[in-house]
C-alpha positions in Angstrom: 59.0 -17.3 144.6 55.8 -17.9 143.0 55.2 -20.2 140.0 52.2 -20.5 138.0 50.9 -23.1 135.6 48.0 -23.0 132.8 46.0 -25.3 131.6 42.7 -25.8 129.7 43.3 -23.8 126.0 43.0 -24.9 123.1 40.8 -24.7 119.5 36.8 -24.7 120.1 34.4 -23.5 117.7 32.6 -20.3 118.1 29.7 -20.1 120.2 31.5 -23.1 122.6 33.2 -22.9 126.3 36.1 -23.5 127.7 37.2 -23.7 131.0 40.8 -22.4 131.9 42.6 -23.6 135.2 45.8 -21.7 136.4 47.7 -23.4 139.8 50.0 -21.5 142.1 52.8 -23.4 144.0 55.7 -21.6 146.3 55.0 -19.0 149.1 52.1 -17.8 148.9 50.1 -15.1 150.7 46.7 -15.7 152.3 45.6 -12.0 150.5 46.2 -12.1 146.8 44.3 -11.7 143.6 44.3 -13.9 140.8 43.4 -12.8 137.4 43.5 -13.8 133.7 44.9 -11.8 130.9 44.8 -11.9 127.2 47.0 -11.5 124.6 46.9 -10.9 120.8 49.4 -10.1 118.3 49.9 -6.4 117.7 48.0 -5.5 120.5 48.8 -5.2 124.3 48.1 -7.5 126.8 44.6 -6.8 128.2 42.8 -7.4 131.5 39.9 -10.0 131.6 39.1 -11.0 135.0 40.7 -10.9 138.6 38.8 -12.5 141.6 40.7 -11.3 145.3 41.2 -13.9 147.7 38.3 -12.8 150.1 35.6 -13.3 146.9 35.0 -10.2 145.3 35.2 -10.3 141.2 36.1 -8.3 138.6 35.2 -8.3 134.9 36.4 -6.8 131.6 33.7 -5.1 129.6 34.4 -7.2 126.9 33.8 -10.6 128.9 31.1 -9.4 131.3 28.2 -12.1 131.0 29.8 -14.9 129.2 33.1 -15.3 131.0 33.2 -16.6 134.6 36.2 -16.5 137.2 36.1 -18.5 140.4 38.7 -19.9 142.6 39.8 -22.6 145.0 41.7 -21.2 147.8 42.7 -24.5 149.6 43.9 -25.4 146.1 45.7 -21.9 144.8 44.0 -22.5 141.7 41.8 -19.9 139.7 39.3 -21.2 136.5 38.3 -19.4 134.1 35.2 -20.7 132.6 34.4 -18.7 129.0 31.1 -19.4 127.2 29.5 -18.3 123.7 33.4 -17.9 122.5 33.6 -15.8 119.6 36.4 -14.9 117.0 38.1 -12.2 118.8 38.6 -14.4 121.5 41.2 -15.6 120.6 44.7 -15.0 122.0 47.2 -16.1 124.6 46.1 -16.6 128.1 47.8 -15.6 130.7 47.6 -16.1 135.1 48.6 -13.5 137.6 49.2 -13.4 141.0 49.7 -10.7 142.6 49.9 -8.6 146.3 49.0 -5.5 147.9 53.1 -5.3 148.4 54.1 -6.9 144.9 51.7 -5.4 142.1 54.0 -6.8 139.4 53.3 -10.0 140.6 54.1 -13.3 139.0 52.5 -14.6 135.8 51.7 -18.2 134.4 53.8 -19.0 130.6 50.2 -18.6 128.7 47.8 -21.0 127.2 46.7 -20.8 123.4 42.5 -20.5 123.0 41.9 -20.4 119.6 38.2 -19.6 118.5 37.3 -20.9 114.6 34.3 -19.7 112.7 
């Protein structure tokens, strides 16, 4: 079993930056992909980011340019850095984990960015 934790969310103006940090503890496979997820009310949860253990990156249209993923392999930790926030930002974050064999994959319990005008 997998468990992921979140950390990092929380109220920032827009136009500001935060920087998101999700840690995976349990077994854990060498080849993974971690990614970040968003979620808002009334709306399904949507795909931001995912960076695959050997390096290669992924973005959402909608974060391409001011969001960055990276991650720390010795440490089973992905961040998600976010710059020039805006509004619509703003949501539930959420970690995955997940496996060429396990697609479903485990996910973090979220972390609340809100973005203020």
């Amino acid at each position: 079993q997998v468990q992921l934790v979140e950390s990092g969310g929380g109220l920032v103006q827009a136009g500001g930056s935060l920087r998101l940090s999700c840690t995976a503890s349990g077994i854990i496979s060498s080849i993974n992909t971690m990614g970040w997820y968003r979620q808002t009310p009334g709306k399904q949860r949507e795909f931001l980011a995912h960076a695959i253990s050997g390096g290669t990156t992924n973005y959402a249209d909608s974060v391409k340019g001011r969001f960055t993923i990276s991650r720390d392999n010795d440490k089973n930790t992905v961040y998600l850095q976010m710059n020039s926030l805006k509004i619509e930002d703003t949501g539930v974050y959420y970690c995955k984990l997940y496996t060429p064999w396990n697609a479903a994959g485990f996910w973090g319990q979220g972390t609340q960015v809100t973005v203020s005008s």
